[in-house]
Each structure stands twice: as structure tokens, then as C-alpha cells.
C-alpha positions as CSV (number, residue, x, y, z in Angstrom):
1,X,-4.1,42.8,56.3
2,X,-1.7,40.1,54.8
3,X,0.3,42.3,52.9
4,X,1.6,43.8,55.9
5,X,2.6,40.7,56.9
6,X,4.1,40.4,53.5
7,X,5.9,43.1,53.5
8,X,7.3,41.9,57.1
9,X,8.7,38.7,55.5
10,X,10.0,40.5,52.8
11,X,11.9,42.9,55.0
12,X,13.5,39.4,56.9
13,X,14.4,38.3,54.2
14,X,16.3,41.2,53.0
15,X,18.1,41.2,56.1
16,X,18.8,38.1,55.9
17,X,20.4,38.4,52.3
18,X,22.5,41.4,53.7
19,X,24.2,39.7,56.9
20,X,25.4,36.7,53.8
21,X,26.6,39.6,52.3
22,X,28.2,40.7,55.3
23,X,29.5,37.6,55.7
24,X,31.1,36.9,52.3
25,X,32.9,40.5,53.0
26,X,33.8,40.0,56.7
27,X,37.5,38.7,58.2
28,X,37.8,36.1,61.1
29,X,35.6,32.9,61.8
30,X,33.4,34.5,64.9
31,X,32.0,37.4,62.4
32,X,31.0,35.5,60.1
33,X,29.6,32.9,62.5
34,X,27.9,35.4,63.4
35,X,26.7,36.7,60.1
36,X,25.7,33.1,59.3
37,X,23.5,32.4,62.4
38,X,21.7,35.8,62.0
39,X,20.8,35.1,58.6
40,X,19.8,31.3,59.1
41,X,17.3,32.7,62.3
42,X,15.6,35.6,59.9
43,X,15.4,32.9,57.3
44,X,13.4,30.7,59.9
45,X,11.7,33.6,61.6
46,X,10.1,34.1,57.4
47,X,8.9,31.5,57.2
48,X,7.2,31.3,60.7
49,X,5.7,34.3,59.8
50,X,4.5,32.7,56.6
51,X,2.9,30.8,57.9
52,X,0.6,33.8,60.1
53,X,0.3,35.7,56.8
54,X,-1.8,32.4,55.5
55,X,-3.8,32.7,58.5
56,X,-4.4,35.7,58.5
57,X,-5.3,34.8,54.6
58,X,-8.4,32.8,55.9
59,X,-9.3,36.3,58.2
60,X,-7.8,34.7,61.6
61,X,-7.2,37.9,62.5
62,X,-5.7,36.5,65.7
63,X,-3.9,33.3,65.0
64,X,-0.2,32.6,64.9
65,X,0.5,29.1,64.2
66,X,3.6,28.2,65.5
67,X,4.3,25.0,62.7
68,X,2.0,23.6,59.8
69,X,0.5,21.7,61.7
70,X,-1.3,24.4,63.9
71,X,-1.7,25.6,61.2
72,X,-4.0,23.0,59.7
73,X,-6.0,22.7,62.5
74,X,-6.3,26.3,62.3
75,X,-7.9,26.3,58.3
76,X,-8.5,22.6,57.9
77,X,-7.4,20.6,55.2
78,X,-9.2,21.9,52.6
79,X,-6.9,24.9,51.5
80,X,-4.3,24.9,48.7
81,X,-2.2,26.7,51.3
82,X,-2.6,24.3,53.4
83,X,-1.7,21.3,50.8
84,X,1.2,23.7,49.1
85,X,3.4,23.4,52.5
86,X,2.4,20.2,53.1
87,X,3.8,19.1,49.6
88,X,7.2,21.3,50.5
89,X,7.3,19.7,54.1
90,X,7.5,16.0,52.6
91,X,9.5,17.2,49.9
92,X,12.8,15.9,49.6
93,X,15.3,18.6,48.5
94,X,13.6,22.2,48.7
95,X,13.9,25.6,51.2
96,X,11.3,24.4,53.1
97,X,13.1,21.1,54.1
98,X,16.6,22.6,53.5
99,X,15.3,25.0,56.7
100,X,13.9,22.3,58.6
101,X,17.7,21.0,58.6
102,X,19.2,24.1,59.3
103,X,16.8,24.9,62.3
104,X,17.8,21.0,63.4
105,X,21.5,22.3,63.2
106,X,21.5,25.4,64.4
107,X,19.1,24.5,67.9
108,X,21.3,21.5,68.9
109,X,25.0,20.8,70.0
110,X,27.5,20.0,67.8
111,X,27.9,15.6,68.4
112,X,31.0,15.4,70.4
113,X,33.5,13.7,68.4
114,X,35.3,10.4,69.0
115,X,39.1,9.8,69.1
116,X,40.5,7.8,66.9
117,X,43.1,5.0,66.9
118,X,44.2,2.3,65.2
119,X,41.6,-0.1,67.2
120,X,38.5,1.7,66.5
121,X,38.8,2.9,62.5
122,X,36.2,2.4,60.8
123,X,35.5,3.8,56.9
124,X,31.5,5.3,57.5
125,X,30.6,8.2,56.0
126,X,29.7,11.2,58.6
127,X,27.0,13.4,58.8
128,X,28.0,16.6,57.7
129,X,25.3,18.4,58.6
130,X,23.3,20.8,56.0
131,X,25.3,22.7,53.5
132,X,26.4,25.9,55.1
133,X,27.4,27.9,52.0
134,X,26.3,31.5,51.3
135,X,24.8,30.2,48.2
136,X,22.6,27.5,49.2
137,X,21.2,30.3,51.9
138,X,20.6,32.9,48.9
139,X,18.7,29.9,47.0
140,X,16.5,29.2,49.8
141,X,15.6,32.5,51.1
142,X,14.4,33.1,46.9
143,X,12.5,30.5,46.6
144,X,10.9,31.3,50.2
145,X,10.5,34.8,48.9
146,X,9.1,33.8,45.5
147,X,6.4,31.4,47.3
148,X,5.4,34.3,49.8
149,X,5.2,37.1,46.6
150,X,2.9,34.0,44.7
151,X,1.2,33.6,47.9
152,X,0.4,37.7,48.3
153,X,-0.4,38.0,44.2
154,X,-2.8,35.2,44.1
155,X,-4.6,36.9,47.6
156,X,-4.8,40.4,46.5
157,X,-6.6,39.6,43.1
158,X,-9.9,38.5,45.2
């Protein structure tokens, strides 16, 4: 049962890879806005759905944890699952948090910006947000996809 929900993140994830594709091809700003939000939603929607495949792991045939920590209360604390994500959510610099700062991006306004004059100029360095390159997308939906492929090959050997 969880390798069909393996092969359903796999399939996001190779959509996602093809609208950065897309993207890298495309002319005008809106398209590949576009492009780029499409992909960063399938990338999120993977690992949401990760996160049912591990349930559904542990034979919670009806579960669908919306965030790790449904999840743990779903399985406990006592599965390497379980500790694996939790080790990626404190993490520092990996897919797991570079998506958590994409999703915080993508699901909130843009800060409106102040004007400037000579009064009020101050040297501070802004937030720029979460890098927004093809690249760093590609990188993350990997690793995502090699974790998920681990996740399936250590399952299917019981």
C-alpha cells in the first residue's frame, strides 16, 4: 500500500521538475511566475504526502497527517521515521527546512515596502526571502525524492 503512495510522490515530483523546466525555457515574468509557484506547491504537496506514505507505513490505513506533528501522535515517538523528520525539521540548511521557508513565502503577502529619504536611511540588511533559483528547487525536490526512494526500499524489504 505505500508504494502507491510512493509512486504518487514520485509523479509530483516529476511534475514539479518539469514546470522548472518550463520555466527556465519560458519568456515573460507572469509564466514563469507561474511555472515557479506550480512547482514550489507540488514540491510541498510531496512532502505532505510523505508524510501519509509513513503512516500508512505503520498500517494507518486511514490517516493523513497534515504536519509532523500529527504525525507523531499518530506513531508515537518511537519510529526512526518519526525521529528522521524530526532531525530534518530542526535542521538548519536542508529540503525539509528550505520548504518550510518557501511555504512561509509563498502563503503570505509580500512586506509592503517603505519609502526612502534622506531622513530615514538606514544600512540593515533585508530579508530576501528564500532563494528562488531553479537550482536550489531541483536540489530540494532530489533530496526529497532520494529520502522518499530510501524510505520505500527500506519498507519493502520486510
Amino acid at each position: 500500500m505505500a508504494s502507491q503512495w510512493h509512486s504518487l510522490i514520485s509523479q509530483k515530483v516529476f511534475l514539479a521538475r518539469t514546470l522548472l523546466a518550463q520555466r527556465d525555457r519560458s519568456d515573460g515574468v507572469p509564466v514563469q511566475e507561474a511555472h515557479w509557484q506550480g512547482a514550489v506547491e507540488l514540491a510541498l504537496r510531496s512532502r505532505q504526502l510523505l508524510l501519509v506514505m509513513v503512516a500508512r507505513m505503520y498500517q494507518e490505513k486511514n490517516a493523513e497527517p497534515e504536519n509532523l506533528g500529527a504525525l507523531r501522535a499518530l506513531l508515537g515517538n518511537d519510529t526512526s521515521e518519526i525521529a528522521e523528520l524530526e532531525a530534518l525539521s530542526a535542521g538548519a540548511s536542508n529540503w525539509w527546512q528550505y520548504l518550510d521557508q518557501l511555504e512561509r513565502y509563498q502563503t503570505r503577502p509580500p512586506a509592503p515596502k517603505k519609502t526612502i529619504s534622506d531622513e530615514n536611511i538606514i544600512a540593515v540588511a533585508a530579508d530576501t526571502g528564500p532563494d528562488r533559483s531553479s537550482n536550489a528547487l531541483k536540489q530540494a525536490l532530489a533530496e526529497l525524492k532520494q529520502f522518499t526512494d530510501a524510505l520505500e526500499e527500506r519498507h519493502s524489504e520486510w
